[in-house]
C-alpha positions as a Markdown table, in Angstrom:
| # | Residue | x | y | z |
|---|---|---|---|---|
| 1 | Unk | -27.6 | 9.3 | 90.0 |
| 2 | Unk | -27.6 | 11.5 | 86.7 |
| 3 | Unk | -30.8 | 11.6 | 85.1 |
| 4 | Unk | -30.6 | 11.1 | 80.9 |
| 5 | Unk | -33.4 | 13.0 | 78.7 |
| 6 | Unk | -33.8 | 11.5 | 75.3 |
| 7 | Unk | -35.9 | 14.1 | 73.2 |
| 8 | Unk | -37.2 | 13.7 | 69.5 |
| 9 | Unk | -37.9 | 17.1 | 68.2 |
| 10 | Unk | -36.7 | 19.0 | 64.8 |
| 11 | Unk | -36.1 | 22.7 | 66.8 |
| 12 | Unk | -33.2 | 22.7 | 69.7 |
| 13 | Unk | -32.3 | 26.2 | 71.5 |
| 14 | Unk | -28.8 | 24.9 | 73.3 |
| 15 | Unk | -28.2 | 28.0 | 76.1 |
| 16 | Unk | -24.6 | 27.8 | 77.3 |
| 17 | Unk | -22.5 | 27.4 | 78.5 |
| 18 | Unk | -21.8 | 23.8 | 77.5 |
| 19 | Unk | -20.6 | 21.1 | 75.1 |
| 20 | Unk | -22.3 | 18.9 | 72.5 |
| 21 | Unk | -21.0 | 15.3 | 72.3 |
| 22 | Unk | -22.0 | 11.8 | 70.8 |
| 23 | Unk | -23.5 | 9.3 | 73.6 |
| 24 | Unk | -24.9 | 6.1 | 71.5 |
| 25 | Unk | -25.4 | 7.8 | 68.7 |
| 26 | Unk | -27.1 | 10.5 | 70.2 |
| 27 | Unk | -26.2 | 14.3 | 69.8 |
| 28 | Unk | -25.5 | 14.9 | 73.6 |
| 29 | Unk | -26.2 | 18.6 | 75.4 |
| 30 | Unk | -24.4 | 18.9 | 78.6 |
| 31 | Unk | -24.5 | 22.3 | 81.1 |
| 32 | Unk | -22.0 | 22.1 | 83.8 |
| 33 | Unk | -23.7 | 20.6 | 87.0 |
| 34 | Unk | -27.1 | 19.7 | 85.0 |
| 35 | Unk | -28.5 | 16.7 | 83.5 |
| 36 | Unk | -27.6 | 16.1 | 80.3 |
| 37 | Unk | -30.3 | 16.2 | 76.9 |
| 38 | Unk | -29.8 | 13.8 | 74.3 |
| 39 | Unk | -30.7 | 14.7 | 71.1 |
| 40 | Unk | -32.0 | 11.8 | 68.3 |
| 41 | Unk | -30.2 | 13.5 | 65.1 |
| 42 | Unk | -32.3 | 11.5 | 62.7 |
| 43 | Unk | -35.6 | 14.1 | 64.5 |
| 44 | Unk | -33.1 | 17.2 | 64.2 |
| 45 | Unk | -33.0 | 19.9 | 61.5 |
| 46 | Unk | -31.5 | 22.7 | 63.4 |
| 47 | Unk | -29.9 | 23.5 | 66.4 |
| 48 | Unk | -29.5 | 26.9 | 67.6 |
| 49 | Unk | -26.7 | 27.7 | 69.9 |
| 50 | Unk | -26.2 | 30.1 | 72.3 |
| 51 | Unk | -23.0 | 31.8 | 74.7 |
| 52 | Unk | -20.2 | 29.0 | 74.7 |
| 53 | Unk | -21.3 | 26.1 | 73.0 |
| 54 | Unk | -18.3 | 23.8 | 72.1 |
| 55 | Unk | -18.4 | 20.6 | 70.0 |
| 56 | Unk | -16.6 | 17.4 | 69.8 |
| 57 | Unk | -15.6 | 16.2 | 66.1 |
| 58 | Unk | -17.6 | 13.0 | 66.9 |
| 59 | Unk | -20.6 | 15.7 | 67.0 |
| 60 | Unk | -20.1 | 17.9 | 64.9 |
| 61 | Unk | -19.7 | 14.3 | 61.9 |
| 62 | Unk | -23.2 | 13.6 | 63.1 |
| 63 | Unk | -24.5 | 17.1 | 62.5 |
| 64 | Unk | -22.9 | 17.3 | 58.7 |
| 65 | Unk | -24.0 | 13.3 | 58.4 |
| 66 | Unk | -27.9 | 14.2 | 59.0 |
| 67 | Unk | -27.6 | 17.9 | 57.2 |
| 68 | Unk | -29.1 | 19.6 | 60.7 |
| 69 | Unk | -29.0 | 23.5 | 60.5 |
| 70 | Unk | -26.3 | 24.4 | 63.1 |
| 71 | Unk | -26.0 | 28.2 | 64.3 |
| 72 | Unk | -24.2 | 30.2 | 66.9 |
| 73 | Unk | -25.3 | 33.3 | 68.7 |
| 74 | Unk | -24.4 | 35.7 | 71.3 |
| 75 | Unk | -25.4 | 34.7 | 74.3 |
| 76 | Unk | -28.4 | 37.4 | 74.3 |
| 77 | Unk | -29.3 | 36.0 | 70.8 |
| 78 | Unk | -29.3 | 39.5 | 68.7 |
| 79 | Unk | -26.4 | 38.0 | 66.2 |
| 80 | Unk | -25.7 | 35.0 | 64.7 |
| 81 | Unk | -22.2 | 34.2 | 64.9 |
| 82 | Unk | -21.0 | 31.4 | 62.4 |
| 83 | Unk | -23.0 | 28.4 | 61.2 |
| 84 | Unk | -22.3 | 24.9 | 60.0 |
| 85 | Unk | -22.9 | 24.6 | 56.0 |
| 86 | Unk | -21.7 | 21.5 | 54.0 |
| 87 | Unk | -20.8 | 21.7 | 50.2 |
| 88 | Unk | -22.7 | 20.5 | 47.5 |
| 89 | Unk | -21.7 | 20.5 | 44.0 |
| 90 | Unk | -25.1 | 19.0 | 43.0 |
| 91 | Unk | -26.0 | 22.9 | 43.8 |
| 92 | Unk | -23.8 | 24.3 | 41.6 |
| 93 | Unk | -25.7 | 25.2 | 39.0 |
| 94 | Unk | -28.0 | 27.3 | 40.9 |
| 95 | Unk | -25.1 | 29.6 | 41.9 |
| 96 | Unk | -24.1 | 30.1 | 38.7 |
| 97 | Unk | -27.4 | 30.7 | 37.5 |
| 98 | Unk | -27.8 | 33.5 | 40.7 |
| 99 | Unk | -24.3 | 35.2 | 39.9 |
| 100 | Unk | -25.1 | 35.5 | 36.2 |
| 101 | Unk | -28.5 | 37.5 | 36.6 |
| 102 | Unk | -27.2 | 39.2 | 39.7 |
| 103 | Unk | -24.8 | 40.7 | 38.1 |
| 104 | Unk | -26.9 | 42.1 | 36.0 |
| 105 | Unk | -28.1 | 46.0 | 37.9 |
| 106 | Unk | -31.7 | 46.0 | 36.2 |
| 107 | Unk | -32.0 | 42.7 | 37.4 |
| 108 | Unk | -30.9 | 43.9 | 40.7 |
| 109 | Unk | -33.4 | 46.5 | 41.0 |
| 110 | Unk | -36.4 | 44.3 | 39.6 |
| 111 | Unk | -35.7 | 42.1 | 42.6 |
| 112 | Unk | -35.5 | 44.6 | 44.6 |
| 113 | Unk | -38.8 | 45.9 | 43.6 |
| 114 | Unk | -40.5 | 41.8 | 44.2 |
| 115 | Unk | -39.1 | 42.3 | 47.4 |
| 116 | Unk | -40.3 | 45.5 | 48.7 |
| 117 | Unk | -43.8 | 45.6 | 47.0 |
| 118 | Unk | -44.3 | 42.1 | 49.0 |
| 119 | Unk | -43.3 | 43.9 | 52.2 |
| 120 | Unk | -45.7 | 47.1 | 51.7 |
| 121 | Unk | -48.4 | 44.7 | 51.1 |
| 122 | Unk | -47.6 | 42.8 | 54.1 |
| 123 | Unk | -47.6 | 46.2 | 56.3 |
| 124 | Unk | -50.7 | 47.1 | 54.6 |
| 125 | Unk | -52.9 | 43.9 | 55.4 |
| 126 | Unk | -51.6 | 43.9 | 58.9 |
| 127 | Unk | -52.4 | 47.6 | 59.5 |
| 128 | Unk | -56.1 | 46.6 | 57.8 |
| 129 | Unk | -56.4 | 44.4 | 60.6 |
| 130 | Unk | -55.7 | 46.1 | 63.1 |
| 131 | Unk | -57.5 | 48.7 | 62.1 |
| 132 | Unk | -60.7 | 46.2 | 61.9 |
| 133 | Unk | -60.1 | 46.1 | 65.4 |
| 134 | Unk | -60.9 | 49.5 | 65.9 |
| 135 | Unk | -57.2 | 51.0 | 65.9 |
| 136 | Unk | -57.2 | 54.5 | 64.1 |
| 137 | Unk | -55.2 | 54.7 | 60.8 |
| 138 | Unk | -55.2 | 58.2 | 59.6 |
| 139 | Unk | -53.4 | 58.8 | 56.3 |
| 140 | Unk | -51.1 | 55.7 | 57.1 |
| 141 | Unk | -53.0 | 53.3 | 54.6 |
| 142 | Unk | -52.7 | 56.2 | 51.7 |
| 143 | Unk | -49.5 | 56.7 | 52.3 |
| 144 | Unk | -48.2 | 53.0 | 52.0 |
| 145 | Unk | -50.5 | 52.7 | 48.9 |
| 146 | Unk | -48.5 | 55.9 | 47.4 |
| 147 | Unk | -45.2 | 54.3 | 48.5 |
| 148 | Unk | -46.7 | 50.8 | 46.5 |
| 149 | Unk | -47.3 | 52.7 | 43.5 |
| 150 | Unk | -43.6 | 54.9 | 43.7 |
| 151 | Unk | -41.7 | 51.2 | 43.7 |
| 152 | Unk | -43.7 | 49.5 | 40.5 |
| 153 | Unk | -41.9 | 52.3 | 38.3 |
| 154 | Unk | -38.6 | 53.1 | 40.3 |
| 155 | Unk | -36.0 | 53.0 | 37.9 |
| 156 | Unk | -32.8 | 52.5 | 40.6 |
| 157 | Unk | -32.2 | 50.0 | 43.5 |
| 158 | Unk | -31.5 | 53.3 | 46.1 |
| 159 | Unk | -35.0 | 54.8 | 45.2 |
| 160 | Unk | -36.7 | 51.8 | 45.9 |
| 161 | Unk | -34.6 | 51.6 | 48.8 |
| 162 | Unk | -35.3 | 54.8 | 50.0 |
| 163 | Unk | -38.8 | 53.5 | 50.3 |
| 164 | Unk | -38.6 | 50.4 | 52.0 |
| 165 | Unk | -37.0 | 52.9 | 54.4 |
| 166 | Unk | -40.2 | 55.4 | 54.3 |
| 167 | Unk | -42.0 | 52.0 | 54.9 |
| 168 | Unk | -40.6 | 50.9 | 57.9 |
| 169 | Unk | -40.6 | 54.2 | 59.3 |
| 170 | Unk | -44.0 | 54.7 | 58.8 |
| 171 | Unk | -44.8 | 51.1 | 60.4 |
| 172 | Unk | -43.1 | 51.9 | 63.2 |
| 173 | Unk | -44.4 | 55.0 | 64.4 |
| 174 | Unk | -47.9 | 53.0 | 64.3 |
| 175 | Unk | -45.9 | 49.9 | 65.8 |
| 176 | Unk | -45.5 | 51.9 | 68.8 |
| 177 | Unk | -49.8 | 53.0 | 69.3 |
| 178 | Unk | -50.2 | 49.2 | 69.3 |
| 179 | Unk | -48.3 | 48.5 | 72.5 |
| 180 | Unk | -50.4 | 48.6 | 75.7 |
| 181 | Unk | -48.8 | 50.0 | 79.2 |
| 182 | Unk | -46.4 | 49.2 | 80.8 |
| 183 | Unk | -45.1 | 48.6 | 77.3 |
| 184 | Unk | -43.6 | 51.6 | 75.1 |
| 185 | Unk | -42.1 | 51.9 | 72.0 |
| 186 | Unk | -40.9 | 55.4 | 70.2 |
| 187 | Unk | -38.4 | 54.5 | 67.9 |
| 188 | Unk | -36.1 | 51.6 | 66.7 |
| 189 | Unk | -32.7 | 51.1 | 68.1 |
| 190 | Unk | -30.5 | 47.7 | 67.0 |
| 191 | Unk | -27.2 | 48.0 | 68.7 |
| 192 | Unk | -27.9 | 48.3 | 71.1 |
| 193 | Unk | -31.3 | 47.6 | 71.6 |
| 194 | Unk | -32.4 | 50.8 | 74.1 |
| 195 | Unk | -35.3 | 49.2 | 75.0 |
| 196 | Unk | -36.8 | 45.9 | 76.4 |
| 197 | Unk | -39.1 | 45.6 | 72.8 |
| 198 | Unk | -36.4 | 46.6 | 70.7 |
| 199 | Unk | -34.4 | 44.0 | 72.3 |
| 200 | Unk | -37.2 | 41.4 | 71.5 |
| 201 | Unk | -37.3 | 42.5 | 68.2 |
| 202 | Unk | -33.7 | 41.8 | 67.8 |
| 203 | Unk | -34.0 | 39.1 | 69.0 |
| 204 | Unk | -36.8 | 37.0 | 67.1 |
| 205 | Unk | -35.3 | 38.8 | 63.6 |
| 206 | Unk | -32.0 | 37.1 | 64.3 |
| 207 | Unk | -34.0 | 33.8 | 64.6 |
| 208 | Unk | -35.9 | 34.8 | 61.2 |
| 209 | Unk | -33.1 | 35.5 | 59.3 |
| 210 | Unk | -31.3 | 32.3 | 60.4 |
| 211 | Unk | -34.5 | 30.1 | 58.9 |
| 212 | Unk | -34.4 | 32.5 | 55.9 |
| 213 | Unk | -30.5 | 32.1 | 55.2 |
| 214 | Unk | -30.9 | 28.1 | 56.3 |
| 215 | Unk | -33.6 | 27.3 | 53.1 |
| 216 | Unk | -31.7 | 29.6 | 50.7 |
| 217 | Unk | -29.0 | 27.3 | 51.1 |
| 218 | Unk | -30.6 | 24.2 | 51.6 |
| 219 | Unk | -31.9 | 25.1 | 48.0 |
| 220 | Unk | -27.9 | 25.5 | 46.8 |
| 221 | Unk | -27.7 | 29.8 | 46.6 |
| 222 | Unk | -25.1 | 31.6 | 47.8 |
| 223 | Unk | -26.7 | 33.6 | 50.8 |
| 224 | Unk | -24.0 | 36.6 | 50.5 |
| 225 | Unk | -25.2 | 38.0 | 47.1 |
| 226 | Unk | -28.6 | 39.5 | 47.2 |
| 227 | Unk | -30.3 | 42.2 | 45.4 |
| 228 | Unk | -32.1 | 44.8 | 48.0 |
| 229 | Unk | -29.2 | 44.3 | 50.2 |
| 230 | Unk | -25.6 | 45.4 | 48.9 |
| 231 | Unk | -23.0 | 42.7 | 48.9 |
| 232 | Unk | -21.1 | 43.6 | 52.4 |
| 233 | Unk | -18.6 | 41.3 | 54.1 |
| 234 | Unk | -20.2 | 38.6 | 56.1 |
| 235 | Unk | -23.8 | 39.5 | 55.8 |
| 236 | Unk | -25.8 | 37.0 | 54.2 |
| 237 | Unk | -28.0 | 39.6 | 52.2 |
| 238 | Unk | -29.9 | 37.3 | 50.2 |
| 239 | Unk | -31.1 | 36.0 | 53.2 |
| 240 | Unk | -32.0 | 39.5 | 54.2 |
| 241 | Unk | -33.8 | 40.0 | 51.0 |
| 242 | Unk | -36.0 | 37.2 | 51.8 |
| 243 | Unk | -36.7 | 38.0 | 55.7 |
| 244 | Unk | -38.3 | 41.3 | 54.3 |
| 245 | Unk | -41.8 | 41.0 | 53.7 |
| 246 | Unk | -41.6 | 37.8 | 56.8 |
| 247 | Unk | -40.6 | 41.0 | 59.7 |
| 248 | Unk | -43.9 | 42.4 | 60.2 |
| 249 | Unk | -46.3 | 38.9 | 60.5 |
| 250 | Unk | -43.8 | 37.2 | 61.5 |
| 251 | Unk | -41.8 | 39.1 | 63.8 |
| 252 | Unk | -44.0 | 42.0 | 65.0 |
| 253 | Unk | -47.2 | 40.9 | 65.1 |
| 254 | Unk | -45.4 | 38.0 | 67.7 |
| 255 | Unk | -44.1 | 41.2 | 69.7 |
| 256 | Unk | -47.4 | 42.8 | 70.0 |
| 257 | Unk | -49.1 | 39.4 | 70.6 |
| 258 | Unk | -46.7 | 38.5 | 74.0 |
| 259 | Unk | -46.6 | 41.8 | 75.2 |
| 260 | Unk | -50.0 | 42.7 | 75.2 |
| 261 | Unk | -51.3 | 39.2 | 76.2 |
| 262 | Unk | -48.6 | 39.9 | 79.7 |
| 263 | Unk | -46.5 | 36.3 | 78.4 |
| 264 | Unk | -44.1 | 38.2 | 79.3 |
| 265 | Unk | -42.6 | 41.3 | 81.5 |
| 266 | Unk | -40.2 | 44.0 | 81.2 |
| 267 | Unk | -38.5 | 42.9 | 84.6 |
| 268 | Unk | -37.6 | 40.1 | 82.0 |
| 269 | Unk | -35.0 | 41.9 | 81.0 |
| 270 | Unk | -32.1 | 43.4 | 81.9 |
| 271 | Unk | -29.3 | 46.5 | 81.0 |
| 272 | Unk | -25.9 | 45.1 | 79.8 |
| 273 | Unk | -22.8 | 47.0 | 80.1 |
| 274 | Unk | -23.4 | 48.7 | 76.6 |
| 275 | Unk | -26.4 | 50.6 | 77.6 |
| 276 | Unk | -28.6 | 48.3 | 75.5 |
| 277 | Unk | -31.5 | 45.7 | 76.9 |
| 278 | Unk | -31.4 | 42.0 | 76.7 |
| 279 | Unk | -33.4 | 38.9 | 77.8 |
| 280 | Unk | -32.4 | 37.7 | 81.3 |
| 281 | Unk | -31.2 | 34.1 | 80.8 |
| 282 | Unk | -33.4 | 32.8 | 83.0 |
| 283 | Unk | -36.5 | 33.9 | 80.7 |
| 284 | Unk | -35.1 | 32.5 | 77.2 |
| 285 | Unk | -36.2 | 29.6 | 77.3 |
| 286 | Unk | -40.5 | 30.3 | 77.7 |
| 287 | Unk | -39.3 | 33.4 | 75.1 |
| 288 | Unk | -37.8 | 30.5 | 72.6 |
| 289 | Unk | -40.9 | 28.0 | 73.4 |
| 290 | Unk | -43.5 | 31.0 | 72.2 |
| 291 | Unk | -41.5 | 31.7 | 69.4 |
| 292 | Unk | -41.2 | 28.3 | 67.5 |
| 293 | Unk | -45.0 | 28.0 | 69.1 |
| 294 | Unk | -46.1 | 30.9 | 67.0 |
| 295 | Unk | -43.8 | 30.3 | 64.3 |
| 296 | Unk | -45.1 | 26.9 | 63.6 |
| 297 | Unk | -49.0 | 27.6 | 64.4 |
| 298 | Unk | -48.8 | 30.5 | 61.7 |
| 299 | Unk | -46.7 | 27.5 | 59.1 |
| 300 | Unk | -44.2 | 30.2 | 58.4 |
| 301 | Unk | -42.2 | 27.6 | 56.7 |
| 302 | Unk | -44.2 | 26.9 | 54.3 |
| 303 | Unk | -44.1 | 30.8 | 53.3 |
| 304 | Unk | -40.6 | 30.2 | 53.4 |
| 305 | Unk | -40.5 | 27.7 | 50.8 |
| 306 | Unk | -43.0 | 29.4 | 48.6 |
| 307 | Unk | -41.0 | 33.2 | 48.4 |
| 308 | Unk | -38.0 | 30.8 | 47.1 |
| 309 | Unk | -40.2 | 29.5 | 44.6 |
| 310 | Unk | -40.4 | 32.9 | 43.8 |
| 311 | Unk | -36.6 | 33.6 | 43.4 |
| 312 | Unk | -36.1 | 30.3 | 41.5 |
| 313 | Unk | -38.8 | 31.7 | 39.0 |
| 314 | Unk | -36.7 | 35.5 | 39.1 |
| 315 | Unk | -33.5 | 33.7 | 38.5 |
| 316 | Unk | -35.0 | 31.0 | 35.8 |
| 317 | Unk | -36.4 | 34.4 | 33.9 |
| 318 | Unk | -33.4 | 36.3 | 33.6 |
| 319 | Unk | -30.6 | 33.9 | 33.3 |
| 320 | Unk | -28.9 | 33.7 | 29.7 |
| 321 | Unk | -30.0 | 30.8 | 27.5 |
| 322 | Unk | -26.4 | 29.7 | 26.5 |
| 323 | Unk | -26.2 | 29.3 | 30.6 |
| 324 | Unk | -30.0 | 26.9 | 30.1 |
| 325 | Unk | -28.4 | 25.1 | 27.5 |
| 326 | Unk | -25.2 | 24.1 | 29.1 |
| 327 | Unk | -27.2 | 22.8 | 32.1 |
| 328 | Unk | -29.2 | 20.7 | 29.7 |
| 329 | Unk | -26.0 | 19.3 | 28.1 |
| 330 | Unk | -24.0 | 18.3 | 31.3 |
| 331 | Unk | -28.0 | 16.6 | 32.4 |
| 332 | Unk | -27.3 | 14.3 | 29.3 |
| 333 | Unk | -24.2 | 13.1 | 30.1 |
């Protein structure tokens, strides 16, 4: 006799392959020759999918009718392939509002500038507390305070650009000291991921820029125009823009944390046939449970919510007055 497990939880990581269907009016998560999960929608806000996932239409109505975040990945997780979204015209307004100052390149660049100057501070208190720890710095602190100072009077998006860039590189030659053995980091690698921990970090900022992309339009913005990141086809940049200053504290410093704590091995991982590293399916799940684990003990959704604040104060700044007005008007009607 199959066994049923009826789960109330906001987060589900579905691992294919297998189908999602509607059993009395629960979302239902079935893996061929396995019990099946049954999902209450009305606990659900997203639902991560991974390898071949299908749907039924019956399930994928109950998704759109309870607004739960639905994304699909590769089956190692290092990109998101589609996602649900449901129109809004109550949002409309915001993406006018969004197109109107980002269209604007000054605009562009000052946002650019919000965005990297949060992301030099974040390197910088992280490196302070490491450092607190007894980890030497050398010139590393000066040199990110120099890079701080550069991006307050940049005058183009590429030069403040260009130091993100000198930002990350920097990081990440003193991302690697941090790692103890059998660990080892020298440089990062995306695709594919050479290593087992440039693999993890693939990983978990495929997961971050899902939440970021998920609130941005949960708030009504269009997620493919953003101001660091150049409009290119398919990539939500916004979203990029706003998983920024989030990769160090909350990618990173989760990296360090499982690595050097032994939650997990590099036997966890295996080679693909593209050279490149990935998570052996067998080890995703305890790699998704300490993710969302750490994710919701630091309340990174909360810092979520409060960097859009930010952006609706960018966008309510700069956007024209005629644009304020009109809004106003169609309110009174």
């Amino acid at each position: 006799m199959k066994r049923k497990t009826n789960v109330a939880t906001p987060i589900a990581h579905l691992v294919g392959p297998g189908q999602m269907k509607v059993i009395n009016g629960h979302i239902a998560f079935k893996r061929h020759g396995e019990d099946s999960v049954r999902l209450e929608p009305t606990a659900l806000t997203d639902v991560y999918c991974y390898g071949e996932v299908s749907i039924t239409g019956a399930a994928l109505d109950l998704l759109f009718r309870h607004s739960v975040n639905t994304a699909w990945f590769t089956p190692a997780g290092a990109r998101c392939r589609g996602r649900l979204t449901r129109t809004d015209s109550s949002t409309t307004a915001t993406r006018l509002r969004q197109h109107q100052v980002f269209a604007s390149v000054p605009n562009r660049t000052d946002w650019a500038r919000i965005i990297v100057n949060a992301k030099i501070q974040s390197v910088l208190e992280t490196i302070r507390r490491y450092q607190r720890s007894g980890v030497p710095t050398e010139s590393l602190l000066g040199d990110l305070s120099g890079y701080q100072e550069r991006v307050k009077t940049a005058t183009t998006t590429d030069e403040i650009r260009g130091l993100e860039g000198a930002t990350s590189a920097a990081w990440f030659r003193y991302f690697g000291t941090l790692l103890e053995a059998p660990w080892y980091f020298t440089t990062r690698s995306r695709r594919p991921p050479k290593d087992p921990v440039n693999a993890l970090l693939s990983l978990a900022y495929t997961w971050l820029l899902n939440k970021t992309t998920a609130a941005l339009e949960a708030r009504g913005y269009e997620i493919y125009l953003g101001g660091l990141h150049e409009y290119r086809p398919g990539r939500p940049s916004l979203g990029c823009d706003l998983m920024e200053p989030l990769r160090i504290s909350a990618v990173d410093r989760w990296v360090i944390s499982i690595c050097n704590q032994q939650a997990i091995n590099p036997n966890t991982f295996v080679m693909d046939e593209q050279g490149g590293y990935r998570l052996k399916p067998t080890s995703f799940g305890s790699m998704i449970f300490l993710w969302e684990k750490f994710w919701s003990e630091k309340q990174f959704d909360d810092t979520i919510i409060l960097n859009i604040r930010v952006l609706d104060t960018f966008i309510r700044g700069r956007v024209s007055q005629d644009l304020l007005t009109e809004e106003l008007s169609e309110q009174d009607l």
